[in-house]
TORMI-887475 format. One record per residue (C-alpha): residue number from 1; residue in one letter; chain; x, y, z. Coordinates in pm, whole numbers. Example, Ala and Ser with C-alpha at 12.3 -4.5 7.8 and 13.67 -1.06 7.14 Angstrom:
2
n:res:chain:c1:c2:c3
1:A:A:1230:-450:780
2:S:A:1367:-106:714
! end
This chain:
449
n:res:chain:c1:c2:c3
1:X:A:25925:29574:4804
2:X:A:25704:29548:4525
3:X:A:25673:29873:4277
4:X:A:25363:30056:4271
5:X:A:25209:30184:3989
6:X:A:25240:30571:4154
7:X:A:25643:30478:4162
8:X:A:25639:30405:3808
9:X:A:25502:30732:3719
10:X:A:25744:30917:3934
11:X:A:26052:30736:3792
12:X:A:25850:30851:3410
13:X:A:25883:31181:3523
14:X:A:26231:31165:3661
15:X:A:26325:31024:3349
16:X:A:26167:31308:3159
17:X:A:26341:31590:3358
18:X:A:26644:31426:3343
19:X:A:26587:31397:2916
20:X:A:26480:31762:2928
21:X:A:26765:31889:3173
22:X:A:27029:31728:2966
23:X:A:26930:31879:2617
24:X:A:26926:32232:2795
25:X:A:27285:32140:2915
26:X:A:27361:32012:2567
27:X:A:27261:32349:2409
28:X:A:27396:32548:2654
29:X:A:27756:32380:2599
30:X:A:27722:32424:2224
31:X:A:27587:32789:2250
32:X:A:27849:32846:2489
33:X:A:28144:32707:2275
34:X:A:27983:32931:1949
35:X:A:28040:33230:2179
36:X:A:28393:33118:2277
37:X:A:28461:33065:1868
38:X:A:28363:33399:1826
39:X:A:28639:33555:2039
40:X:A:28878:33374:1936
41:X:A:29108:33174:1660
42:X:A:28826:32948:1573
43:X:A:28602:33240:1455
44:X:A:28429:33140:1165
45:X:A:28534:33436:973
46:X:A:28893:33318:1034
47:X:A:28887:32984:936
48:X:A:28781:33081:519
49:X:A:29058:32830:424
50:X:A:29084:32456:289
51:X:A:28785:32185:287
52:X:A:28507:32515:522
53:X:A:28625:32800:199
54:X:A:28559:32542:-21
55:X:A:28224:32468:68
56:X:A:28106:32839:214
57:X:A:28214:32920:-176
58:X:A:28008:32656:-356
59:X:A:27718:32782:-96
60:X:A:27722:33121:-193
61:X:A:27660:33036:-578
62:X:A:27376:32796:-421
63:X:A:27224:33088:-270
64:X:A:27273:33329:-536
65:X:A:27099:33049:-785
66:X:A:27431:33054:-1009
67:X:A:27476:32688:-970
68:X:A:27676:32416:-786
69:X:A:28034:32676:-878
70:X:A:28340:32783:-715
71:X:A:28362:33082:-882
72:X:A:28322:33293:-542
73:X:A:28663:33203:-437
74:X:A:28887:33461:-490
75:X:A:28600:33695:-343
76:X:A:28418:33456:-84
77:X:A:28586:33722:206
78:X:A:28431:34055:61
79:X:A:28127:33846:17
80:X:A:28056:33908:431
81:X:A:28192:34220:445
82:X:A:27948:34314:196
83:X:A:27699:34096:52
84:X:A:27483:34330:-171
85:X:A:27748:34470:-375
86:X:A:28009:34201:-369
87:X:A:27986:34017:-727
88:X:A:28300:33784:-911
89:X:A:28413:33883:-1276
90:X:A:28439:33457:-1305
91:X:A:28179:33293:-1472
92:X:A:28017:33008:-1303
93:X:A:28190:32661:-1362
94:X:A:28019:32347:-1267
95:X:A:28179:32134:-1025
96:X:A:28195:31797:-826
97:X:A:28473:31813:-637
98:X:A:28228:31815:-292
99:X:A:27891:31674:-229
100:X:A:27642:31898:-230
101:X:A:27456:31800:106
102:X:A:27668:32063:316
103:X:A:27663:32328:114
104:X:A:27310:32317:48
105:X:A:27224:32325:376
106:X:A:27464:32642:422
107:X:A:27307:32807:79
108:X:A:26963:32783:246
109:X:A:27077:32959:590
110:X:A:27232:33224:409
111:X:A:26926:33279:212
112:X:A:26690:33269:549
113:X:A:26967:33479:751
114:X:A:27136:33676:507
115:X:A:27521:33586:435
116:X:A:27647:33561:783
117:X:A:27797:33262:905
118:X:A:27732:33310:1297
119:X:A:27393:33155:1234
120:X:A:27526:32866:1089
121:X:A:27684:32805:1380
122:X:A:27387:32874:1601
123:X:A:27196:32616:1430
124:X:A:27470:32344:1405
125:X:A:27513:32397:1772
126:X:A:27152:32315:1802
127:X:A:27166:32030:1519
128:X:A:27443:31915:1781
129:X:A:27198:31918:2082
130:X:A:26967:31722:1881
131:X:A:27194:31480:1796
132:X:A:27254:31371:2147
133:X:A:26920:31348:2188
134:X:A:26870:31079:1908
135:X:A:27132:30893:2067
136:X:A:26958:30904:2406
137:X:A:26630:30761:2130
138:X:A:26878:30497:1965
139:X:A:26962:30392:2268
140:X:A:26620:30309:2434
141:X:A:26522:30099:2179
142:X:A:26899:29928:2190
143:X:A:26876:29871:2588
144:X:A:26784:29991:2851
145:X:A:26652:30360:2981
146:X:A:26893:30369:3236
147:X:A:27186:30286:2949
148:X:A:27062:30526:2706
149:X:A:27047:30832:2963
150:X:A:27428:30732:2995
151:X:A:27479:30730:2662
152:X:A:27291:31061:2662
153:X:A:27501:31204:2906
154:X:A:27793:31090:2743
155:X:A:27725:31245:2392
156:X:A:27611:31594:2594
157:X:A:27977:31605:2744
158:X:A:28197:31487:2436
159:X:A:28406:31787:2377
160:X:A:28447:31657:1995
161:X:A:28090:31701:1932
162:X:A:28076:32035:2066
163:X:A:28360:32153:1869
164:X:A:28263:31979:1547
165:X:A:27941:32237:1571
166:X:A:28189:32509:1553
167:X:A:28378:32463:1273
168:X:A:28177:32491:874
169:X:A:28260:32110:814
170:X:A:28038:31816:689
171:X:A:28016:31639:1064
172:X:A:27769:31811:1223
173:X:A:27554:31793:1001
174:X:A:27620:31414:846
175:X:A:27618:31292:1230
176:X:A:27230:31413:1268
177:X:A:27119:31261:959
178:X:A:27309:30969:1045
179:X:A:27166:30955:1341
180:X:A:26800:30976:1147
181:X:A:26891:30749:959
182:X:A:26993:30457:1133
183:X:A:26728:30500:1424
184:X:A:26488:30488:1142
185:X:A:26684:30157:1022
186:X:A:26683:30030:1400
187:X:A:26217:30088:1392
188:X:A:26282:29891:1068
189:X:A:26420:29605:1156
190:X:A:26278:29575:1483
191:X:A:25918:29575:1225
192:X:A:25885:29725:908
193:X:A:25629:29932:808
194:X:A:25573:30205:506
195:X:A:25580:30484:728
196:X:A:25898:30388:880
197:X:A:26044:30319:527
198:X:A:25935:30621:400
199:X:A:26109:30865:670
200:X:A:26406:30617:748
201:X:A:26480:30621:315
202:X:A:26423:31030:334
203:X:A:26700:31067:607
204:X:A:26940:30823:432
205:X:A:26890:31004:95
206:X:A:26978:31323:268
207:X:A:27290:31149:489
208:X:A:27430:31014:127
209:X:A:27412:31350:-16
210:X:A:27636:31536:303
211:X:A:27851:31245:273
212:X:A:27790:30894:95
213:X:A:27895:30687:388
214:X:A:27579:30459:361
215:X:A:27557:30435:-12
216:X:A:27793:30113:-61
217:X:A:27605:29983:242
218:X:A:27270:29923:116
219:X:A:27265:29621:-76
220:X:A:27366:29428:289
221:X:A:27140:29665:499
222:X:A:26835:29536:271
223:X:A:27005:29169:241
224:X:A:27041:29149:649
225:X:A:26691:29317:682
226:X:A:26547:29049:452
227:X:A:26666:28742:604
228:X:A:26565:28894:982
229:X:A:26217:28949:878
230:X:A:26208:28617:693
231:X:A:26317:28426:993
232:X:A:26042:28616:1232
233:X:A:25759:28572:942
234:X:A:25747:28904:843
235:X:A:25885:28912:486
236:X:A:25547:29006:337
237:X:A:25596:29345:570
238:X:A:25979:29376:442
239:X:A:25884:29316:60
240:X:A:25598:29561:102
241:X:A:25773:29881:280
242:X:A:26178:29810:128
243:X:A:26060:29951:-224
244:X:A:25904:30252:-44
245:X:A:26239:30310:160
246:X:A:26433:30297:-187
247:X:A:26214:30534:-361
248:X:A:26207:30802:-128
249:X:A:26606:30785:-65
250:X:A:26590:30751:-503
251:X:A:26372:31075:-488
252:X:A:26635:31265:-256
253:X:A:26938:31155:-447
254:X:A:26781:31219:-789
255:X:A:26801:31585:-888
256:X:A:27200:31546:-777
257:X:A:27288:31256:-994
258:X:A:27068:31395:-1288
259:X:A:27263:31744:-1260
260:X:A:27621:31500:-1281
261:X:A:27413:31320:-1569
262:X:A:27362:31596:-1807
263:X:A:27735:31726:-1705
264:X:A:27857:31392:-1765
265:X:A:27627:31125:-1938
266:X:A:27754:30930:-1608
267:X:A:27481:30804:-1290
268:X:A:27731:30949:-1037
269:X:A:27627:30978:-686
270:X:A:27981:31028:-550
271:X:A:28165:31355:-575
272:X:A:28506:31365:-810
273:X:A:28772:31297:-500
274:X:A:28679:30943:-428
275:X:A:29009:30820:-634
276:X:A:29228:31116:-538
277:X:A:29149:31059:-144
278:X:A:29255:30647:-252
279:X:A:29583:30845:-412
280:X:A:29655:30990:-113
281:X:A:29655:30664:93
282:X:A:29786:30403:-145
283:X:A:30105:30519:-359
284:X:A:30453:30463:-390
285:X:A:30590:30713:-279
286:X:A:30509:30599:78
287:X:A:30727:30325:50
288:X:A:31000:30470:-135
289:X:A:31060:30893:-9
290:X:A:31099:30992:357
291:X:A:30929:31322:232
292:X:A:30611:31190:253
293:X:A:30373:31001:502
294:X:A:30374:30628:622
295:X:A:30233:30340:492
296:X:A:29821:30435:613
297:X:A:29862:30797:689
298:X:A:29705:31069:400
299:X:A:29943:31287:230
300:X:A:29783:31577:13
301:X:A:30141:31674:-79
302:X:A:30185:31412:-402
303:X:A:30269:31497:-714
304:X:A:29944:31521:-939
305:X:A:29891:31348:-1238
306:X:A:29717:31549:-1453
307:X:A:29559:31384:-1793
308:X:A:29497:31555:-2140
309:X:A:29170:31597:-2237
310:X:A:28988:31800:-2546
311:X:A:28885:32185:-2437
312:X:A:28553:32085:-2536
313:X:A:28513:31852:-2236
314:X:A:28215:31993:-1981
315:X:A:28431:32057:-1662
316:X:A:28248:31824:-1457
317:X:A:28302:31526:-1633
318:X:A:28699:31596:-1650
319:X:A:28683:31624:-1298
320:X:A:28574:31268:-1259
321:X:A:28775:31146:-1545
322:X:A:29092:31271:-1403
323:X:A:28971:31128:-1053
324:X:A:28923:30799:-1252
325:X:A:29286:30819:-1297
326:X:A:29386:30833:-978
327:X:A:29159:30601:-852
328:X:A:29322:30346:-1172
329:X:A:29683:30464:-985
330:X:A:29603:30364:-645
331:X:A:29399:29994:-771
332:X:A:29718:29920:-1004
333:X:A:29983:29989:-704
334:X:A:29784:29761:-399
335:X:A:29755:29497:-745
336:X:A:30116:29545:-826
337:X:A:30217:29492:-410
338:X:A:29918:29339:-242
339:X:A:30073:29323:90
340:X:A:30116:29714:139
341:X:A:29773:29729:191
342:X:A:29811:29490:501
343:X:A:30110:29716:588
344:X:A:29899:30018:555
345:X:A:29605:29892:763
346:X:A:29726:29948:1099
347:X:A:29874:30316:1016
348:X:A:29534:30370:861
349:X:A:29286:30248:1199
350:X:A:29580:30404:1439
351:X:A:29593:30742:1228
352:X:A:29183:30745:1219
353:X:A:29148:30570:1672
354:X:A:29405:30685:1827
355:X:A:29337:30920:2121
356:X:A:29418:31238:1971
357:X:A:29587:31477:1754
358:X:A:29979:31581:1923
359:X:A:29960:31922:2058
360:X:A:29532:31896:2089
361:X:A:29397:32135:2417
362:X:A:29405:31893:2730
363:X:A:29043:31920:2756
364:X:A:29019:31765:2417
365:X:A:29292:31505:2534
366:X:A:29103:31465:2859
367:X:A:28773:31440:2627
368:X:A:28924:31139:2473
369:X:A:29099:30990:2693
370:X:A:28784:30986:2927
371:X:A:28444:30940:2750
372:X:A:28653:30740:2420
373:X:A:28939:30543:2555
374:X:A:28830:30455:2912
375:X:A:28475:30318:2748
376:X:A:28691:30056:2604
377:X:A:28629:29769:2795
378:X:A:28290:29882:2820
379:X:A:28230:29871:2482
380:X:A:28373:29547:2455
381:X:A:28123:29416:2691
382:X:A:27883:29625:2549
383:X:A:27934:29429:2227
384:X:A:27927:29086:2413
385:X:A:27637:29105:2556
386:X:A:27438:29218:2193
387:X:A:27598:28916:2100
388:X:A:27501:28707:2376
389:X:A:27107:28830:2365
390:X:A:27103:28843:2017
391:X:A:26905:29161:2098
392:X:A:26795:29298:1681
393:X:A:26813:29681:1772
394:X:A:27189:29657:1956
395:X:A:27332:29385:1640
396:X:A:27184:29667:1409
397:X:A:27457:29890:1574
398:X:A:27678:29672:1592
399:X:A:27645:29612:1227
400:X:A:27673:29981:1134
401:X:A:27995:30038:1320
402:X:A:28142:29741:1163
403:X:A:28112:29869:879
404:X:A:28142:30200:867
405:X:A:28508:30091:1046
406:X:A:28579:29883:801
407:X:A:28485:30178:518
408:X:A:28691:30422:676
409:X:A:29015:30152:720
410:X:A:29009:30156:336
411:X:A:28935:30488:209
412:X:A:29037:30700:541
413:X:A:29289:30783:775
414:X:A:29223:31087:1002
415:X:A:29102:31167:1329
416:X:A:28780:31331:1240
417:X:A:28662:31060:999
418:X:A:28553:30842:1341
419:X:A:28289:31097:1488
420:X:A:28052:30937:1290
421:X:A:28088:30610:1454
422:X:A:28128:30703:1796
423:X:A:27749:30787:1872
424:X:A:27724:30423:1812
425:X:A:27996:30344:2030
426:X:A:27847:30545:2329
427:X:A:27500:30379:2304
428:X:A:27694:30005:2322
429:X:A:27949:30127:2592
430:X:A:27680:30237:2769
431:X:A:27484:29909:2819
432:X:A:27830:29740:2903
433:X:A:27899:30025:3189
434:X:A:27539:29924:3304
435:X:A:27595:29559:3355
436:X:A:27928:29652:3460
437:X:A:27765:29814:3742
438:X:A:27487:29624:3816
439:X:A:27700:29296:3869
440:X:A:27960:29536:4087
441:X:A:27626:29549:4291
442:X:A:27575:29182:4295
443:X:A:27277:29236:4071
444:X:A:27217:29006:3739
445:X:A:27264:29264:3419
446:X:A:26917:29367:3279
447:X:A:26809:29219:2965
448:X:A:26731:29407:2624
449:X:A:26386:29435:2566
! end
């Protein structure tokens, strides 16, 4: 039977109340799950403690225009109860200890919706939606339509991403821009053009300043793009738009490292916890006290060690001087016993891919277990066949969660660290579940465009 012209329009408009049913499913599961938070433990209001106080606290000063401070901390509570008259007897004190990305993007909801934080949660639950459709957008150009409206389907469902928009952490957040990013790299490589550059190096600027997962990635992003659009005869194209791409993510770094700059004299792009967060992975103590973690696994629980510096040192620079020194600690100890870092490496990957947390709610488990762990051998084929078709959009991907594996086998070791990656990981196990089928059928697997 040969397709008709009329049939191809019908499957188009299949396809684009399928696209359209699944985002309203998407936001209804987020929008449902804020409304769940609400009545119960995971509240927002509840949950003013560790990494979410610390950032809700550096947002407030945002959004009162007191500066990137802390100082809202022993108040940050009173601050919701009541907004107007609530006011700190600390004086602002500059800090790095976070990137600013997250907070800023809390600073300006509070000053569009007044300090409340159910908002925030409205919009990451939306941000969320989003997301899954940039996968479903990824994942056209990486195969086919019929494997990115699985991998659609697949991000809609994943229990993770839902919960991650409930919680006032970084993922959310970092996963769209992500997301912006590296669909913008995928137009990019597939042919570069200044428009492309421009937008793609906005959304990596932005991703780098949430969380700087991309930053030590560059120099073999524009290296790989390079010798792809060399071999294809479309250098001129590369050399003309790549300068664009690193202005624009220059132009949405900038203000951030000059602020560290005149605190510190110091280009810093990172925040000050880079060589505590090494600390916590590599030290001595894991080898040497029951008390604290494995060889891999983080332990926050170390004893510090704190350096002496003049009182006349700007805050912000002590905080990355003293973070120098831990980073110095950690370097010296893998130099002084290279091969704990080989011993650490599979508590590290387990600790960060393993299933789940003990004691997580069986739908999380089930979550997992389901839509991570039985994609495995999908994924796996997945990956062969990019391989096999050398198809540029899917090896992108491929490339990315290489990487961004390998970055988070170094510096971490916890579960939430891999939601970044797994969008990735959807879009390839997707195209392997495809083929999967379509040979069950007795069908040859479709090839990327």
């Amino acid at each position: 039977m040969i397709p008709t012209l009329e049939g191809h329009r019908g499957s188009g408009r299949r396809t684009t109340w399928l696209v359209i049913g699944l985002f309203v499913l998407a936001c209804l599961l987020r929008l449902g799950a804020v409304q769940v938070a609400l009545r119960g433990q995971y509240n927002p209001y509840h949950q003013l403690y560790g990494d979410m106080a610390a950032y809700v606290t550096l947002a407030v000063s945002l959004a009162h225009g007191e500066g990137y401070s802390n100082h809202y901390e022993p108040v940050l509570a009173d601050v919701f109860r009541d907004p107007e008259h609530t006011r700190t007897l600390m004086p602002p004190r500059p800090t790095a200890r976070k990137a600013i990305g997250y907070p800023l993007f809390l600073a300006i909801l509070f000053r569009l919706f007044g300090y409340h934080l159910v908002p925030v949660l409205v919009v990451q639950a939306i941000l969320s939606a989003v997301s899954a459709l940039l996968i479903y957008a990824i994942g056209r150009r990486a195969g086919s339509p019929k494997a990115a409206l699985i991998a659609y389907a697949i991000a809609v469902c994943y229990y993770p991403f839902w919960y991650k928009a409930i919680t006032l952490l970084v993922e959310t957040v970092l996963v769209f821009l992500l997301l912006c990013a590296i669909y913008g790299f995928v137009r990019w490589f597939e042919r570069p053009s200044i428009w492309t550059a421009c937008w793609t190096g906005l959304a990596v600027g932005a991703s780098i300043l949430v969380k700087p997962l991309l930053w030590p990635l560059l120099p073999a992003i524009f290296l790989a793009a390079y010798l792809v659009q060399r071999r294809r005869g479309l250098a001129r194209a590369f050399l003309t738009s790549a300068p664009v791409l690193v202005v624009t993510t220059a132009l949405v770094l900038a203000p951030w490292v000059l602020r560290n700059y005149r605190h510190t004299g110091r280009w810093e792009v990172s925040a000050s916890f880079g060589g505590k967060h090494l600390r916590f992975l590599y030290s001595p103590l894991n080898m040497h006290n029951e008390i604290y973690a494995k060889p891999g696994f983080v332990n926050e629980f170390y004893p510090q060690e704190p350096i002496t510096l003049p009182r006349t040192t700007p805050p912000v620079l002590a905080e990355y001087l003293q973070d120098d020194v831990y980073g110095r600690s950690a370097k010296q100890f893998l130099l002084s016993d290279p091969g704990f870092f080989f011993r650490a490496m599979p508590g590290t990957l387990w600790n960060t891919w393993r299933p789940d947390y003990p004691g997580a709610k069986w739908y999380r488990v089930w979550s997992n277990y389901i839509l991570y762990v039985g994609l495995i051998p999908f994924f796996l084929l997945g990956v062969a066949l990019a391989v096999k078709r050398r198809h540029l959009p899917a090896l992108v991907l491929l490339g990315f969660i290489v990487a961004l594996v390998g970055f988070h086998a170094v510096v971490a070791s916890q579960i939430r660290y891999r939601i970044t990656i797994m969008p990735f990981y959807f879009v390839l196990a997707a195209s392997g579940l495809e083929a999967a089928w379509q040979r069950l059928r007795g069908r040859p697997a479709l090839e990327g465009r």
